[in-house]
C-alpha positions in Angstrom: 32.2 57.6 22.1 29.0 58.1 23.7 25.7 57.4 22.0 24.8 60.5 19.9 21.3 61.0 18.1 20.3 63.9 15.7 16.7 64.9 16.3 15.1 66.4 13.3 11.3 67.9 13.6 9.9 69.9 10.9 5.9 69.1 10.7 5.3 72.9 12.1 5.8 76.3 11.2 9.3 76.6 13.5 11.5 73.4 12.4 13.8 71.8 15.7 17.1 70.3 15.6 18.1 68.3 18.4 21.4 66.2 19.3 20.7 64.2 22.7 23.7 62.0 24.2 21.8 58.3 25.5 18.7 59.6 26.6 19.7 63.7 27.2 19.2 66.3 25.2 22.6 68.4 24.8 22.0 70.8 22.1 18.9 72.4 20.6 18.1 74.4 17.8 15.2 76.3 16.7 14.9 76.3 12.6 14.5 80.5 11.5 10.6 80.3 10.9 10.8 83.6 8.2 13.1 81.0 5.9 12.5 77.9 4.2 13.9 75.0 6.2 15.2 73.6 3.2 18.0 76.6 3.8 19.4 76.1 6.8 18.7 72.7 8.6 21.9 71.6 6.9 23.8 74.3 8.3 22.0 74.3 11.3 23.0 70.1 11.9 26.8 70.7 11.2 26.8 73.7 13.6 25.4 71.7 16.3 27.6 68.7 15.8 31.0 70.6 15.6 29.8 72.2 19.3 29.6 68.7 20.4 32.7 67.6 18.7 30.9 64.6 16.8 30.6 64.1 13.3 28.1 62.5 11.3 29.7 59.1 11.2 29.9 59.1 15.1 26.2 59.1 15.4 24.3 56.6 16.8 21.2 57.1 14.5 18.6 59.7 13.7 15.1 60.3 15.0 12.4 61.6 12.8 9.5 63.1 12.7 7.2 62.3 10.3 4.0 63.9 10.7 1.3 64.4 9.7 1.9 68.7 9.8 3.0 71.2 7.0 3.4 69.6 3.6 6.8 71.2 2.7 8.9 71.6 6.4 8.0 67.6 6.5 9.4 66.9 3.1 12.2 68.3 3.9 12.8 66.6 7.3 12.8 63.3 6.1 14.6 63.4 2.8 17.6 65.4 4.8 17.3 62.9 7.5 16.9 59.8 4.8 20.2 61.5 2.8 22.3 61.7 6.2 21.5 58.7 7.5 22.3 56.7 4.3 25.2 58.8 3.8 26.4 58.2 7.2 25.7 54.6 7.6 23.5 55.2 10.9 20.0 54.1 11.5 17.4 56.0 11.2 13.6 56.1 13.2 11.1 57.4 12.2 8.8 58.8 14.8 4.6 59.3 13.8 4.3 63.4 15.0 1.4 62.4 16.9 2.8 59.9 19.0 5.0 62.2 19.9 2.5 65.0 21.0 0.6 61.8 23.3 4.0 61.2 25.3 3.5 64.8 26.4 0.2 64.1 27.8 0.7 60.9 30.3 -2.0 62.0 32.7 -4.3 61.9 29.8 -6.1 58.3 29.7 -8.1 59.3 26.4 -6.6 61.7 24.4 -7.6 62.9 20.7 -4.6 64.7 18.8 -5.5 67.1 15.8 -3.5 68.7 13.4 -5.4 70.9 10.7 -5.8 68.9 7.3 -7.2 72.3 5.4 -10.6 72.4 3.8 -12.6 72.2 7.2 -10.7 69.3 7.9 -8.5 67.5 10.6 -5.8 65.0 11.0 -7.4 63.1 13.7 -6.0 60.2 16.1 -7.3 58.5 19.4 -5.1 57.8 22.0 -5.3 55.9 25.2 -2.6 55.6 28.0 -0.4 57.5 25.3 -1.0 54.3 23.0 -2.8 54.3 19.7 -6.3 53.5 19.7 -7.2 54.0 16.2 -5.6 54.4 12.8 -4.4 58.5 11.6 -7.5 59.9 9.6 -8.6 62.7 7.9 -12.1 63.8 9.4 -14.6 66.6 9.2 -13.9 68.9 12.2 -17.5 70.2 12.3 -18.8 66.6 12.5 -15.9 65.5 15.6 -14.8 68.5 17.9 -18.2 69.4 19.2 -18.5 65.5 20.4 -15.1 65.5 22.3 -17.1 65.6 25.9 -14.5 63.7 28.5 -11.3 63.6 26.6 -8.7 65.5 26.3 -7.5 67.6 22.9 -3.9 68.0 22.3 -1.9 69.0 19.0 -1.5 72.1 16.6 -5.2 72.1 15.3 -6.7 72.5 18.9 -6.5 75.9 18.7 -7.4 76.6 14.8 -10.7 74.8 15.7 -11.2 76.3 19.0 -14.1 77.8 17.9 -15.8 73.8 17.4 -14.7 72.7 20.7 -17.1 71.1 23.3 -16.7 72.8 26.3 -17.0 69.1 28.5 -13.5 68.8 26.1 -10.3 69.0 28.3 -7.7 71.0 26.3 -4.0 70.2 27.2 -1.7 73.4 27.8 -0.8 75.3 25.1 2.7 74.5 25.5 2.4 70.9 25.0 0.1 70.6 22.1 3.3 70.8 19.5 5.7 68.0 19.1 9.1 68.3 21.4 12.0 67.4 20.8 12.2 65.5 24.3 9.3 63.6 23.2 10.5 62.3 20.0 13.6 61.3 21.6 12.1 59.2 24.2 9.7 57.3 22.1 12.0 57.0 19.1 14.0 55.3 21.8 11.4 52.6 22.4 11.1 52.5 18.3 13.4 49.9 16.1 15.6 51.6 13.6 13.9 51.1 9.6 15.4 48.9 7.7 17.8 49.6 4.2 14.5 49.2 1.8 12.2 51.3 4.1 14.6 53.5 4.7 14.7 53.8 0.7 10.8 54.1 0.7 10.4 56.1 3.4 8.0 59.0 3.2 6.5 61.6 5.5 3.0 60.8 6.8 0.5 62.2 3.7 -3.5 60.8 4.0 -3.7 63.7 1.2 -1.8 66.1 -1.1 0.1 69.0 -0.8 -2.6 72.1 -1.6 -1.2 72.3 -5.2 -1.9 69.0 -6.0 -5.3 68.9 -4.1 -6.1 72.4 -6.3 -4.8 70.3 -9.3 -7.1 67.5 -8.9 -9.8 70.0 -8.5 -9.2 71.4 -11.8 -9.3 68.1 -13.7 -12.6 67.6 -15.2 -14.3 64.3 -14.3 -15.2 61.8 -16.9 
C-alpha cells in the first residue's frame, strides 16, 4: 500500500481536503464555503478516501493546519484531524498556517505573512529564506504595514490592510497569499509526526480569543 496522507486546511473562509500519495497530491476538495465545516468535512474525507480505495487505517498520517486564521473553521480542523488520527492509530503533523503560506514564496528572501487578528490588528510573522525569523505575534497594523519598505507581504490580511501598505512593499500574487494544500504537504513532510500527549493537547494556533470571548472579557468590569 502506498503512502497515503489526508490533508486538512480550514484557517479560511473555504476549508481544503487533500489526500496526496508520497509526495503527490491525488484528490482535492474544496469545503462548501455557505456551510459550517463542521457539516461536511467528515463526509467530504470518507468521499475522498473511498475514490482512492483507502480507508482510514491505511493512512500514513495526517497533516494539519493550524493557523493562526478563522476561530471556528480551525477548531474544527484540528479536533476532526486529532479524533481521526487517534481513532485510526496514524500520526498526525501539525503544520503552523504561516509556514505554509512562506513555502509558496521561495524567491522571497524576507517575507512578512499577515493574517487579520480583528480590532485593527494583525497576526504578524517574519520570514527569511521561507524560515522563521521571529515568533507569531499579534501587532497593530497601523503601527507595521506602512514600514514594510523592501519586503515582501504574503497571506490573507495583505489585502484587508491594503489600504496601510507601503508602496516600497512587494506584495506576493494574489493567488499565493492563502495556504495550499501543496504547501502544507511538502513542509509537513519535512515536520516529525506529535507525539500521543501532544497529540492529546494539541490546539489550533490562538495568541487571542474567539470574538465572543474577547467581547466577554470586555464586558467584565475591572477590579
Amino acid at each position: 500500500m502506498p503512502d497515503y496522507r489526508l490533508i486538512l486546511e480550514t484557517s479560511g473562509r473555504i476549508g481544503q481536503v487533500g489526500l496526496a500519495r508520497g509526495d503527490v497530491l491525488v484528490r482535492v476538495a474544496m469545503l462548501d464555503a455557505t456551510r459550517r465545516h463542521a457539516r461536511d468535512l467528515s463526509s467530504t474525507v470518507s468521499r475522498l478516501l473511498a475514490e482512492e480505495g483507502v480507508t482510514p487505517r491505511e493512512l500514513a498520517g495526517i497533516i494539519v493546519g493550524v493557523g493562526p486564521g478563522g476561530y471556528t473553521g480551525l477548531r474544527v480542523g484540528v479536533m476532526s484531524a486529532k479524533a481521526l488520527a487517534y481513532a485510526a492509530g496514524c500520526p498526525l503533523i501539525a503544520v503552523p498556517t504561516f509556514h505554509a503560506i512562506a513555502h509558496q514564496s521561495p524567491a522571497c528572501q524576507r517575507l512578512w505573512v499577515l493574517a487579520d487578528a480583528l480590532q485593527g490588528a494583525i497576526y504578524f510573522q517574519r520570514f527569511e529564506g521561507g524560515s522563521p525569523i521571529d515568533e507569531l505575534q499579534i501587532v497593530p497594523a497601523s503601527e507595521w504595514l506602512p514600514w514594510a519598505s523592501g519586503v515582501a507581504l504574503s497571506g490573507p490580511g495583505v489585502a484587508i490592510h491594503a489600504a496601510l501598505v507601503s508602496c516600497a512593499a512587494r506584495v506576493v500574487p494574489d493567488a499565493e497569499r492563502d495556504p495550499q494544500l501543496a504547501s502544507l504537504l511538502a513542509v509537513g513532510l519535512r515536520m516529525p509526526p506529535v507525539t500521543r500527549e501532544e497529540l492529546l493537547r494539541l490546539e489550533p494556533i490562538y495568541l487571542r480569543g474567539s470574538s465572543a470571548e474577547e467581547k466577554a472579557k470586555a464586558t467584565v468590569p475591572q477590579v
